[in-house]
Every structure is written in C-alpha cells, then in structure tokens.
Steps between C-alpha positions, in 0.01 A plus 500: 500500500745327784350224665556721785312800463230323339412303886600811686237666238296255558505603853614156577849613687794782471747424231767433744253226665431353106863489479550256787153292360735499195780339642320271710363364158132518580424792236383290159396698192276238279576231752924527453699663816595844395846567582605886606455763178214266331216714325194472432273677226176321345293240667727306736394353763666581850496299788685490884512228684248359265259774498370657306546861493400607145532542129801723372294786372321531799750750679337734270168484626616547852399799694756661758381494839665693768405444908567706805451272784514520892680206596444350880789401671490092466475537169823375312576656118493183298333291293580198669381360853845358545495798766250268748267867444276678305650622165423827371328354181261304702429716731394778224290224322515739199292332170773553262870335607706802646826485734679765728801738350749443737404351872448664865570258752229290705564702798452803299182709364401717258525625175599201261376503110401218308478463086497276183726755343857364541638801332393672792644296697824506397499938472430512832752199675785668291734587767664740258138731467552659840122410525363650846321289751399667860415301849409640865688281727480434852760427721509316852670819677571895441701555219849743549546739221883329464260169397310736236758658373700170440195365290482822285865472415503133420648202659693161474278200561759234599238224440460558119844674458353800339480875604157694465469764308363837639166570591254749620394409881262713686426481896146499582500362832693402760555179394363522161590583162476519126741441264516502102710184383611503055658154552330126606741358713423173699318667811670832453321659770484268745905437474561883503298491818682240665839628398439811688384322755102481467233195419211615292152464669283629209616532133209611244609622156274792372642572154656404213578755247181718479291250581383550880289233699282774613169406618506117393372268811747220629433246266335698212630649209417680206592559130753779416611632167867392431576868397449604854835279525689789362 
C-alpha cells in the first residue's frame, strides 16, 4: 500500500493532504522520511510530525465511517485553527479522527460530510463526476428572472478566470433561491451572486448527492451509509 492511502485510510487526512505531508518531509515510515510513491506492507511503523499514527497493517482493521453534519456558520472546514475559529473537526469532537470532504465556507451552513475513508473523498471532489450538491440561498434584494436565467446558463467569474458550468436554479421567493451546483469552485455562489449584481445574506447547503441534511439539528449529525452517496 502507498504511504498515502494508508494515512488517508487511516483516517488521518485525504491523499492529496498526505501528499503535501510528503513533501514537507514530516511523513517517516520506521523512523526514515518517506518520499512521494513509498509503500508500506508489514509492520512499519508510521509517524507525522512525530506521531504516531499506527502500524502498517492497521488500515485493515479500520472501519469506514461516514457523517452528515449541520455545520453553524463560524465554523471554518479545516483541521487547523490557523483560521482564528472553530474547525469542523473540533467542533464535531467525533471519537475516531474524521475530516470534511470538501469545505463550505465559515459564513456558510449546512450539509457538510465528514469520513476516514479517503477514497471517498476523492470520488466525490472529482470535478470530472458531475457529483450534485444543492443550496437555498438568500439574497439581499428581489431577484429579476434575467439574474436567474444568467445563473442557469452559466457564467464567467473574472476573479478566478473560469466560466460555470450550467445548473438547475429554482425561484422560491422573492429574494430567495435554490440552486444545484456539480463543480466546487472558490465561493461559486457567492461570486455568481455578486456578478449579477447580488450579496448573499444566507447560504445553507442541503445536499450532496443523495445524501440530504434532513432533520439533523444545527450542530448535530448523524451516521449515513456511503451507498446512499450514489
């Protein structure tokens, strides 16, 4: 096994995260730096940043876990507090190490998942998947139809020099909305807004793939099955 699945196995990161630990040189297998590609297959002993995070043939012991959380706006989608706020991982206080697929921003709320399965992780952040994701949005005035209609058909965002791809956007209020997103750009919504002229007053994700936040409380969450992912 790759050095890298085995600590996104492990439920210690996402491969792309190991990656970087990789190349920052603070991954050792048996106490030498691993360098990008290194496996692992017996009784090795893996460590970051001098910790300890197992024995190689633990990953096979580990169970998948799979979390449908309500996240509070505050609440930033990292595992660090380099953010100066709460961190998803920290605020879920979870017994077994988990971290968010993907992030919502800290003025945002809603729907975010959380797993040791890195696999996972990287199925569903594949921009290439198409993988659906669905918000109610609020705006800070009544929406035109010409504002709508622009959304559905897809954009330029001059601030990341990339065009959005077309998307199903319903009116349910005056000045609301909900829209289903199959691509994670930087504050997609919020920049969409703004480019037709609009700043976002509520933003709350409520579902990603067929997994719907449902009943869960603000700041509660609940176990799903991964196949309801499909």
């Amino acid at each position: 096994m790759r050095i890298n699945k085995y600590l996104s196995t492990m439920g210690y990161c996402s491969r792309r995260e190991a990656d970087r630990l990789i190349e920052q040189g603070v991954v050792c297998i048996d106490g030498q730096k691993a360098v990008p590609g290194s496996k692992i297959s017996g009784g090795e002993i893996v460590t970051v940043g001098g910790k300890i995070i197992g024995r190689a043939d633990d990953a096979a012991k580990v169970k998948k876990v799979v979390l449908a959380v309500n996240k509070p706006r505050g609440v930033v989608c990292t595992t660090t507090d380099n953010d100066r706020a709460p961190n998803i991982v920290d605020f879920v206080d979870y017994p077994e190490r988990v971290y968010p697929v993907g992030r919502l921003d800290k003025d945002s709320e809603g729907l975010i998942l959380m797993t040791n399965d890195g696999d996972l992780v990287n199925e569903i952040l594949k921009a290439s998947n198409f993988h659906e994701k669905e918000y109610e949005v609020e705006v800070d005035k009544p929406l035109t139809e010409a504002a709508l209609k622009k959304m559905r058909e897809g954009m330029y965002l001059k601030e990341l020099d990339k065009s959005t791809r077309p998307c199903d956007v319903e009116r349910t209020g005056a000045r609301t909305f909900n829209i289903v997103l199959t691509q994670g750009l930087n504050r997609q919504i919020r920049r969409m807004c703004a480019e037709c002229g609009y700043e976002v007053v509520k933003l709350k994700r409520i579902r990603i793939m067929g997994v719907r936040l449902g009943s869960v409380k603000e700041g509660k969450w609940k176990k799903i099955n991964p196949e309801w992912l499909n």
